[in-house]
N, C-alpha and C positions, 0 to 999 in steps of 0.2 A: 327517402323523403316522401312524406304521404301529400299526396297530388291536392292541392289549395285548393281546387274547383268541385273534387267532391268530397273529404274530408276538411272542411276550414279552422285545423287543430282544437278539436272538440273531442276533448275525453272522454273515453268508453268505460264502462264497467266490465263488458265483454265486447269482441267485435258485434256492432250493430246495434247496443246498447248502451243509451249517452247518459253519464256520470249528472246527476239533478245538479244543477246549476247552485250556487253556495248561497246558503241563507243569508240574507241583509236584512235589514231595518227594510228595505224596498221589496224584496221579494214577496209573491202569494203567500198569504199566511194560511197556517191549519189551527181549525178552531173547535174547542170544546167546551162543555158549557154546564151547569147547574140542572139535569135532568129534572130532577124532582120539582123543582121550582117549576119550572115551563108543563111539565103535569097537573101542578097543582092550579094551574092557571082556567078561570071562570072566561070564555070568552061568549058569552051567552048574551053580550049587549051588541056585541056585532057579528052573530054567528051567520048570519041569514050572508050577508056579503059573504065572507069566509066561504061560507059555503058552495054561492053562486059561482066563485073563481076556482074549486075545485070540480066544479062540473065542466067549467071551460079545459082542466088539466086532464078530467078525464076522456073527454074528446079526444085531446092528442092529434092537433092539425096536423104534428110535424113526424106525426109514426113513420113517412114512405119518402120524409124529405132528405135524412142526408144517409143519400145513396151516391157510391163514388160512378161517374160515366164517364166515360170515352176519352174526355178529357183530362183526366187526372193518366192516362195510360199512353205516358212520354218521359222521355229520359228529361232532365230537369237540371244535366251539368251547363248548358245553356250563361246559369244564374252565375252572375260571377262572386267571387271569392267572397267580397263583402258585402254584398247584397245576400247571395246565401248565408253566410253568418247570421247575421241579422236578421232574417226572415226565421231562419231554424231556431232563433231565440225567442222570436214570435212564438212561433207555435209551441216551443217548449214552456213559456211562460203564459200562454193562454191556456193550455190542457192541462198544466201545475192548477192552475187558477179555478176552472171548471172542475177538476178531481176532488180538489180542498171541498168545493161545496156539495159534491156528492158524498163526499163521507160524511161531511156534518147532515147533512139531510138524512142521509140511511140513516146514520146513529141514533138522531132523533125519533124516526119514525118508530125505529125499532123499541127506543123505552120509552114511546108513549103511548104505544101502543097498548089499547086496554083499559088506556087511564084519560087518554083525552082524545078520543077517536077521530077529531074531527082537524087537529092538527097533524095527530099520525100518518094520515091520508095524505093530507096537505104533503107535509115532507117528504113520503113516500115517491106523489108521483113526482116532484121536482128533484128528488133521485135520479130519479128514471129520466129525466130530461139531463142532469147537468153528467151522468153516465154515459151518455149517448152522445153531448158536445166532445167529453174529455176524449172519448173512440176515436170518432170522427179526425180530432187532430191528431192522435196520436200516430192512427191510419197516413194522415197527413205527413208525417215526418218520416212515413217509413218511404215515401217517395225521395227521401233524400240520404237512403240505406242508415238510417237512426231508428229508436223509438225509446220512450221513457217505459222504465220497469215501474208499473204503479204500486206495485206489491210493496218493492223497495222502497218505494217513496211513501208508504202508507209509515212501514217500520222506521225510517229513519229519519223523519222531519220532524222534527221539537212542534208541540201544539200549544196555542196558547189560551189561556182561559179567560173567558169572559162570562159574567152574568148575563142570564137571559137578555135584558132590555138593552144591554149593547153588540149581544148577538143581531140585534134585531136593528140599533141602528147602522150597525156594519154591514148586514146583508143587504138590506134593503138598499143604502146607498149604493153599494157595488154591481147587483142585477140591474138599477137603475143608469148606472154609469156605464154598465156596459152595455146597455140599449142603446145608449147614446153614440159611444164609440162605433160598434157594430153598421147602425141606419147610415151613421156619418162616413165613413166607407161606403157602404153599398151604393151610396146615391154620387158620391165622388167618381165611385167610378164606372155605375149605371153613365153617366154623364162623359165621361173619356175612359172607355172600353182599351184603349193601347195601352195606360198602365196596371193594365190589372195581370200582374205577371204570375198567377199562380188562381187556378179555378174554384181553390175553397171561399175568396171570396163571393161569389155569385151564390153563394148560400145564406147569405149577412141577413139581406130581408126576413127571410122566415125565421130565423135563427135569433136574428135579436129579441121575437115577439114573443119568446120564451125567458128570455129575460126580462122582458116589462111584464107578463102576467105574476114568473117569481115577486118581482119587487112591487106587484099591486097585491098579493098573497100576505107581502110584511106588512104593509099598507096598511090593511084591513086587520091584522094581530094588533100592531098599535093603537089604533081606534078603538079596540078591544083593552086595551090594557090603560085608563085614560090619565094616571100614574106617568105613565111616560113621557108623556109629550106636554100636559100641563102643568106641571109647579118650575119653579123658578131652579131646581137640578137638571132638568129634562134641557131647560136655553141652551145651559151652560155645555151641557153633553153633546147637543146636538151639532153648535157651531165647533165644538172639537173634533165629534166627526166628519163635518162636512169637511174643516181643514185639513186631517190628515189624511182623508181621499183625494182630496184636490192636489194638495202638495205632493202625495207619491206618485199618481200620474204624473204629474206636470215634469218632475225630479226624474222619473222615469223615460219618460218619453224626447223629451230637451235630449237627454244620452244620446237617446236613436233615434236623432232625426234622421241620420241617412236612411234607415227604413221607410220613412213616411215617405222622402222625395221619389223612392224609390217607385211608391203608389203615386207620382205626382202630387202630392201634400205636403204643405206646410207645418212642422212637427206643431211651433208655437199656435200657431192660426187656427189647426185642429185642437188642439188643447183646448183651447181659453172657448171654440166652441162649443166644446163638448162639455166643458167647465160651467156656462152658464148655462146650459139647456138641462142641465143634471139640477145646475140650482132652482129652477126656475120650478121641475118637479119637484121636488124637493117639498115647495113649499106650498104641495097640498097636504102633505101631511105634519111636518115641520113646524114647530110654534115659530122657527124664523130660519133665515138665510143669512147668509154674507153676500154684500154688499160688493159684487165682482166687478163690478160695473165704475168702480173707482180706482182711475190710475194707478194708484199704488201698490193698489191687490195682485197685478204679474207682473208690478217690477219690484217687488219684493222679492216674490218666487226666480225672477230673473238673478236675482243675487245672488238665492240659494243652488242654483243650476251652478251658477259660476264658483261658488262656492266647494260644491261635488268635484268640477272640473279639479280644483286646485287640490281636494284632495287625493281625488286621482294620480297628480302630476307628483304629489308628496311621496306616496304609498310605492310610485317608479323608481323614485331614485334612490341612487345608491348612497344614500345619507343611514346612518347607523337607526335601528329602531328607536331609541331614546329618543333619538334627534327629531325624527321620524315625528314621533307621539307629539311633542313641543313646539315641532312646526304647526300640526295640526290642530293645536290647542284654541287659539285665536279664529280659527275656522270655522272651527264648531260652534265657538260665541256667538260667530258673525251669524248662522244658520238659524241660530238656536231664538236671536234680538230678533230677525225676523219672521218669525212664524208667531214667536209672541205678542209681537206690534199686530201681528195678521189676525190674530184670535181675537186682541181685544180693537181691535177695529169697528167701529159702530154696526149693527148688523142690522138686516130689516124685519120688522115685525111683519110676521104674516097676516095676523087678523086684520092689522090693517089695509092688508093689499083682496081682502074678502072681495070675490065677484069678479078679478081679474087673474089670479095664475091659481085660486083655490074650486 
């Protein structure tokens, strides 16, 4: 029997090499895109910003910051069985998460290169940045005798395709979300130093400000591209991505709260702040937001967590597949009623909030 405290039945490919977790609707997605289109792209109306935030990339604050010390060089059985689980699924779906956008960036950089030199750059070095997070954790999980095979994972994960201009509100939103997750940790537990059970945290500060300059880099492409953000398709897109970032976090995380309590966190409480401080950027660029701020907006999502639960509890039991699907059928309804009450839920105009979150 393999010992619960340092293997927590997590399958390998080889010994010391963990099987990529099974793709869901929830999982990090890989994303590919319309090259030529994003080549063909005039960003000559906002190049001068574009520009200014590739000189900040090329600085590189964070060249000499994540370097492993002293404290990473401890045995780590310590963590118990489900605390480690849960954390190794941290890290495996945050280095999933960071790898996905280094491929998209390389790939990018690589066929635009030539053609639109000012984005190629751009991508390049946020390459180089989201190369160096994916390291760093993956370095991170070998402390727990794991590591993900990225080679494997480059071959074997279905990519999905998107046109430029939802490349753009997907990225943007996710570097943006993850600034937020990231500071929101770091200062949680800047502030109670006893739950910080594992040192990669104390990297969060520096680490997240590579993600808000990525997602000030989309920033300034959209303002470049003024097609995107203003006619009456740009609303409609926008508030659907905002929902189904918000919704997978939330779906995601509601799972793992024992990880959050683990950092002394409250999974719902960090959510919904991370929820609206994500919206709130959002809506400098955004022709609008959702309106989070209204009851019904996480106890909506609260039904679809419970909802996941139940299909969880469907998927365990030993009821025939048929039976299985038919249970689940009515679930999926319930899921499906509220995200769409969620979408079309009055949103807010940003123009009108000019001078206060713009």
């Amino acid at each position: 029997m393999v010992d619960s405290l340092k293997k927590p039945n997590l399958d390998e490919i080889r010994p010391g090499v963990k099987v990529p977790a099974k793709e869901t609707i929830l999982t990090p997605r890989f994303y590919t895109t319309d090259f030529d289109e994003m080549a063909a792209m005039d960003i000559s109306i906002n190049e001068d910003e574009l520009n200014a935030i590739i000189e900040e990339f090329r600085v590189d604050y964070n060249r000499h910051h994540f370097v492993r010390d002293e404290e990473f060089q401890q045995s780590w059985d310590h963590l118990d069985g489900e605390t480690r689980r849960l954390f190794v699924e941290f890290l495996e779906r945050s280095c999933t998460a960071e790898f996905s956008g280094f491929l998209l960036y390389k790939e990018l950089a690589r066929k635009l290169k030539g053609k639109n030199p000012v984005l190629a750059e751009g991508f390049s070095l946020m390459s180089r940045d989201e190369a160096r997070h994916a390291g760093f954790l993956n370095k991170a999980l070998s402390d727990f005798n794991l590591s993900l095979d990225l080679g494997f994972l480059t071959q074997s994960r279905s990519y999905t395709f998107f046109k430029p201009k939802f490349i753009f509100y997907a990225t943007y939103l996710s570097e943006k979300i993850g600034y937020w997750r990231y500071i929101t940790i770091y200062r949680h537990l800047e502030a109670h130093p006893e739950d910080r059970i594992y040192p990669i945290f104390r990297f969060f500060e520096n680490w997240c400000q590579d993600e808000n300059r990525h997602g000030d880099f989309f920033d300034a492409v959209m303002k470049s591209q003024p097609s995107i953000l203003n006619d009456w398709k740009a609303k409609l897109w926008c508030r659907f991505f905002l929902l189904s970032v918000f919704a997978t976090m939330y779906l995601n995380d509601i799972q793992r709260s024992g990880f959050y309590e683990s950092l002394g966190l409250d999974a719902r409480e960090y959510d919904i702040h991370v929820i609206r401080k994500t919206n709130e950027t959002a809506g400098r660029v955004f022709p609008l937001i959702l309106d989070v701020d209204k009851p019904e907006f996480f106890e909506r999502l609260d039904i679809c967590t419970q909802n996941t639960e139940k299909l969880t509890k469907i998927s365990n039991s030993n009821a025939p597949k048929p039976l299985q699907f038919l249970q689940k059928l009515p679930v999926y309804a319930s899921t499906a009623t509220q995200l769409i009450r969620l979408y079309f839920l009055k949103p807010i105009d940003t123009l009108s909030l000019e001078g206060s979150i713009r």
